[in-house]
C-alpha positions as CSV (number, residue, x, y, z in Angstrom):
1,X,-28.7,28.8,-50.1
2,X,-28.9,32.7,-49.2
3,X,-26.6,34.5,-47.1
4,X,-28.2,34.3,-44.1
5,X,-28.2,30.4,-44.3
6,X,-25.0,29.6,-45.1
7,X,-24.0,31.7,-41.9
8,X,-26.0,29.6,-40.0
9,X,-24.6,26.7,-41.6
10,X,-21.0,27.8,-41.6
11,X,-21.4,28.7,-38.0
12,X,-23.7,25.4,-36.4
13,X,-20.4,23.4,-38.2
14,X,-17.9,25.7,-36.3
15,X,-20.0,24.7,-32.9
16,X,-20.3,21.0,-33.9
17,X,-16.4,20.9,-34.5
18,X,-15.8,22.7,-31.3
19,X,-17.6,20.7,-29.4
20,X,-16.6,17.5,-31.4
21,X,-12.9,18.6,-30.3
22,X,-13.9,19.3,-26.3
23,X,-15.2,15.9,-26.4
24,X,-12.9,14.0,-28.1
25,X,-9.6,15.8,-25.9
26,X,-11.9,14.3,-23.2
27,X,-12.2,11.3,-24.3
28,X,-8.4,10.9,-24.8
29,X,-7.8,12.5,-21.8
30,X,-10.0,9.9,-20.1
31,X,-8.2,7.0,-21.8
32,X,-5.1,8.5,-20.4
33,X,-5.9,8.4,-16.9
34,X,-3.7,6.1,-15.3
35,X,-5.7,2.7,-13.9
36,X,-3.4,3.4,-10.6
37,X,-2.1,6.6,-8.9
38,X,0.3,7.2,-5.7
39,X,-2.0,7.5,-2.7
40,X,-1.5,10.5,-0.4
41,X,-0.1,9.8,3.2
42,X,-2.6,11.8,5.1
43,X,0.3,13.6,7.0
44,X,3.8,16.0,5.9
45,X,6.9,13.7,5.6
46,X,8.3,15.5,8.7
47,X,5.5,14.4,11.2
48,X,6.7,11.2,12.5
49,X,9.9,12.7,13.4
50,X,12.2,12.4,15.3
51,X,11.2,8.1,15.0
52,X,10.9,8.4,11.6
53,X,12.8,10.6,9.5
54,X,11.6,13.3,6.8
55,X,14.4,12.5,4.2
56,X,13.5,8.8,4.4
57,X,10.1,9.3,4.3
58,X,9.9,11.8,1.2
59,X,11.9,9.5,-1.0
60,X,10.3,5.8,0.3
61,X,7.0,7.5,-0.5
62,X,8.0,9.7,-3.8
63,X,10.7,7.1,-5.1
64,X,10.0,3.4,-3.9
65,X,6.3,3.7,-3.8
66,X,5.7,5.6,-7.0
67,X,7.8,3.0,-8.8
68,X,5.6,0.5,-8.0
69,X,2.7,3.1,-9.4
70,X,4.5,3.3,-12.7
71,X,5.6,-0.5,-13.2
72,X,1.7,-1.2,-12.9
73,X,0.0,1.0,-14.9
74,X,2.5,0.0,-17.6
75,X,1.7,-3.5,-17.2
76,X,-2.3,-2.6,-17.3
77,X,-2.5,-3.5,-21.2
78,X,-0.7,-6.5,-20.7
79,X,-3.0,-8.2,-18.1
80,X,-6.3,-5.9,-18.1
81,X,-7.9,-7.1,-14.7
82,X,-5.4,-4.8,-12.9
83,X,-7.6,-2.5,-13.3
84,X,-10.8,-3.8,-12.8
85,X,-10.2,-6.7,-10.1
86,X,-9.5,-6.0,-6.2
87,X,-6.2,-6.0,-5.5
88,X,-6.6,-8.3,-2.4
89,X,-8.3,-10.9,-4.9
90,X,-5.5,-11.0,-7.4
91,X,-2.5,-11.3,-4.4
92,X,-4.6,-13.9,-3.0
93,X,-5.0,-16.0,-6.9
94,X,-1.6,-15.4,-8.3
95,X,-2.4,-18.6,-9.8
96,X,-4.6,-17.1,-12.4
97,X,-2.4,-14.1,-13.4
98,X,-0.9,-15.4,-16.7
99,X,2.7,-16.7,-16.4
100,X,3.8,-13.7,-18.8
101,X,3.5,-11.1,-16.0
102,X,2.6,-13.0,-12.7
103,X,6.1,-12.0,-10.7
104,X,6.0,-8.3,-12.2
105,X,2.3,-8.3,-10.9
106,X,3.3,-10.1,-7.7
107,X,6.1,-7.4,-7.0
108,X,4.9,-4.7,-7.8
109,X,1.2,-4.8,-7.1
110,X,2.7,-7.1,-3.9
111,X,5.1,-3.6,-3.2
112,X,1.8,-0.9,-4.0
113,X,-0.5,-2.8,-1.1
114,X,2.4,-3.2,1.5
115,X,3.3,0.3,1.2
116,X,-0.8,1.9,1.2
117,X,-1.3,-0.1,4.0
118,X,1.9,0.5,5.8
119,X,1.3,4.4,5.6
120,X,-1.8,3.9,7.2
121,X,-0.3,2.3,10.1
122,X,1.3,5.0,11.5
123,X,0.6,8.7,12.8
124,X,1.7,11.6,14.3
125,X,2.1,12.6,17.7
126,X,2.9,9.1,19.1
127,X,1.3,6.1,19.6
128,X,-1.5,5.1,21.6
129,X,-1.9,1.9,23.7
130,X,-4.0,-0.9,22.1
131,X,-7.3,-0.9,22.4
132,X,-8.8,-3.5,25.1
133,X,-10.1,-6.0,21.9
134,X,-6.8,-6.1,20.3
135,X,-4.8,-6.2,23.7
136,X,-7.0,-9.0,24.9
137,X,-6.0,-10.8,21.5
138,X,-2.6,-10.1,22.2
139,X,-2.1,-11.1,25.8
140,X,-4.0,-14.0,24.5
141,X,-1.8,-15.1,21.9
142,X,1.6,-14.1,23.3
143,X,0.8,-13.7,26.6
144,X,0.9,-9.9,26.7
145,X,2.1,-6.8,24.5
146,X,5.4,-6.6,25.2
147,X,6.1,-10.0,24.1
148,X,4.5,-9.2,21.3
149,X,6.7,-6.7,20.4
150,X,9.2,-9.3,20.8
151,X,8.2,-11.5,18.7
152,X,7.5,-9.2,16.4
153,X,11.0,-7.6,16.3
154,X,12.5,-11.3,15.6
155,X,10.2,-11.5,12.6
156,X,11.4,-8.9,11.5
157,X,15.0,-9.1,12.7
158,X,15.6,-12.7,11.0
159,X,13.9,-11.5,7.7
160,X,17.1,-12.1,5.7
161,X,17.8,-9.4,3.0
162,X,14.4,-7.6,2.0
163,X,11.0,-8.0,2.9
164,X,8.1,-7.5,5.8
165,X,7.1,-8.3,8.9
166,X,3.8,-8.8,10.2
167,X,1.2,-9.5,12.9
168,X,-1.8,-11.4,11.5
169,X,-5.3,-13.0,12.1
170,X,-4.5,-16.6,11.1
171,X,-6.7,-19.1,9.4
172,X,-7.9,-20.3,13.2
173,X,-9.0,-16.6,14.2
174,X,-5.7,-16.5,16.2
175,X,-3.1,-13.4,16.1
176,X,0.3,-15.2,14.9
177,X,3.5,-12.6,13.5
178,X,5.8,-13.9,10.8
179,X,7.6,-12.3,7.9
180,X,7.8,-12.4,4.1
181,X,10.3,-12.0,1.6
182,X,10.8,-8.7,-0.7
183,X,7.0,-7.3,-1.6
184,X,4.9,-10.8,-0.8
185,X,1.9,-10.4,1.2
186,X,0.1,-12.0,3.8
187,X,-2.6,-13.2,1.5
188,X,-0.3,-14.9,-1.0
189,X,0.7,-17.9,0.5
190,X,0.5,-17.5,3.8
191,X,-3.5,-16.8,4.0
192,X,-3.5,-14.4,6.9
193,X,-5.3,-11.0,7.8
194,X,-2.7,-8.5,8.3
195,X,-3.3,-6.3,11.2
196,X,0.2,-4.8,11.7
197,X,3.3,-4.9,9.3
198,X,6.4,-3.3,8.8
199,X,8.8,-2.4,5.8
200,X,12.5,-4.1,6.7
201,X,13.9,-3.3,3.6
202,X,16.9,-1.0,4.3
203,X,15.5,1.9,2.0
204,X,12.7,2.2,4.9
205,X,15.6,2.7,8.0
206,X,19.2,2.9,6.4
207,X,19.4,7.0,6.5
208,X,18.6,7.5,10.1
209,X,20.0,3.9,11.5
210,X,22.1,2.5,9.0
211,X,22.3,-1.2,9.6
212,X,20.9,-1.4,13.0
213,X,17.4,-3.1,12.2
214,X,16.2,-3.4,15.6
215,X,16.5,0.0,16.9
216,X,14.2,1.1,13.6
217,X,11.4,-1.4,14.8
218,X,11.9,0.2,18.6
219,X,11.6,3.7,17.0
220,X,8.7,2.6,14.8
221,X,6.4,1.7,18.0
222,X,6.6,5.3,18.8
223,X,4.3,5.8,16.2
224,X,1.8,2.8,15.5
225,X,-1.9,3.8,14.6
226,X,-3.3,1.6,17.1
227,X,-6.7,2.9,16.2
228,X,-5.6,1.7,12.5
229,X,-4.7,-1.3,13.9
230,X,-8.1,-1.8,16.3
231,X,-9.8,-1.3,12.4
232,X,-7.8,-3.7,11.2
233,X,-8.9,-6.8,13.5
234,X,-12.1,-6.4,13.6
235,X,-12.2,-6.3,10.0
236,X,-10.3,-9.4,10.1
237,X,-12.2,-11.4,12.5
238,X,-15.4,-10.7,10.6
């Protein structure tokens, strides 16, 4: 082998090893990626003030939610579907997640939906009325929207220690609110659609109303995403 040859050879192994190494940081790096990751909430923590409060929302989102985030991706090798399966399809078969790791996966997969979808279910600037499909749903239910609310606030109100309350399509195609304890879901063993739902646990109202319950489900009308909520329905009655 000449010179000129082993240059070429010296320098086609330099780009082979180079390029080996790109690939193989990507392939790590791709192995790293975490199967779930803290969804954004579409909004700054201080816009559903003065209802909601900004300290409360920064650490329920950052803290509470993201520890559900980091409980799950650490139990990804354990039960692999996690990160494959829909997340409505494993809350609504808890009976096939092996023993080993079916309440870690039922709290804290349970804790990751409540809290995506209860992000979406509120917005800034106030909340809208209901639209006429979901109010005629309503009225028909409860007889109209302020009993509703009523209804709604009991759930929640009698909720003892930690959990959610919600307003759901029920297995007849007919709106019914109840609640559930810590991070359960309405598909568990209830079977429901969840339109609506709201976080009673005191880390979601205890800054801004301490242990007044009630007046945190008043404040938290004021900003329902009743276009969420519109969504929602007819999503559920299809």
């Amino acid at each position: 082998m000449n010179r000129r040859d082993t240059l070429k050879f010296v320098l086609g192994a330099t780009a082979f090893a180079t390029s080996a190494g790109i690939l193989g940081r990507g392939a790590a790096f791709a192995q790293a990626t975490p199967a779930f990751k803290l969804p954004p909430l579409g909004y700054d923590y201080s816009a559903l003030e003065p209802h909601i409060d900004t300290a409360t929302m920064g650490f329920h989102h950052k803290n509470h939610h993201n520890a559900f985030i980091g409980n799950l991706n650490g139990l990804v090798d354990k039960y692999p579907d996690l990160a494959t399966k829909k997340i409505e399809d494993i809350l609504s078969n808890l009976s096939a997640v092996p023993d080993a790791v079916r309440t870690p996966v039922r709290n804290n997969l349970g804790g990751h939906w409540n809290h995506t979808y209860f992000w979406q279910l509120m917005t800034p600037g106030g909340a809208k009325a209901p639209t006429a499909e979901v109010k005629s749903a309503i009225d028909g239910a409860f007889g109209d929207v302020d009993k509703m609310k009523a209804a709604f606030k009991q759930a929640g109100l009698t909720r003892f220690g930690s959990g959610w309350a919600w307003l759901a399509v029920d297995k007849n195609r007919k709106l019914t609110v109840f609640n559930t304890p810590y991070q359960d879901t309405p598909h568990m063993d209830v079977g429901a659609k969840p339109i609506l739902g709201i976080d009673v646990w005191e880390h979601a109202y205890y800054l801004k109303h301490q242990y007044r319950r009630g007046d945190y489900i008043e404040a938290w009308w004021n900003v329902v995403n009743w276009d969420k909520v519109a969504a929602n329905f007819k999503a559920a009655m299809a």
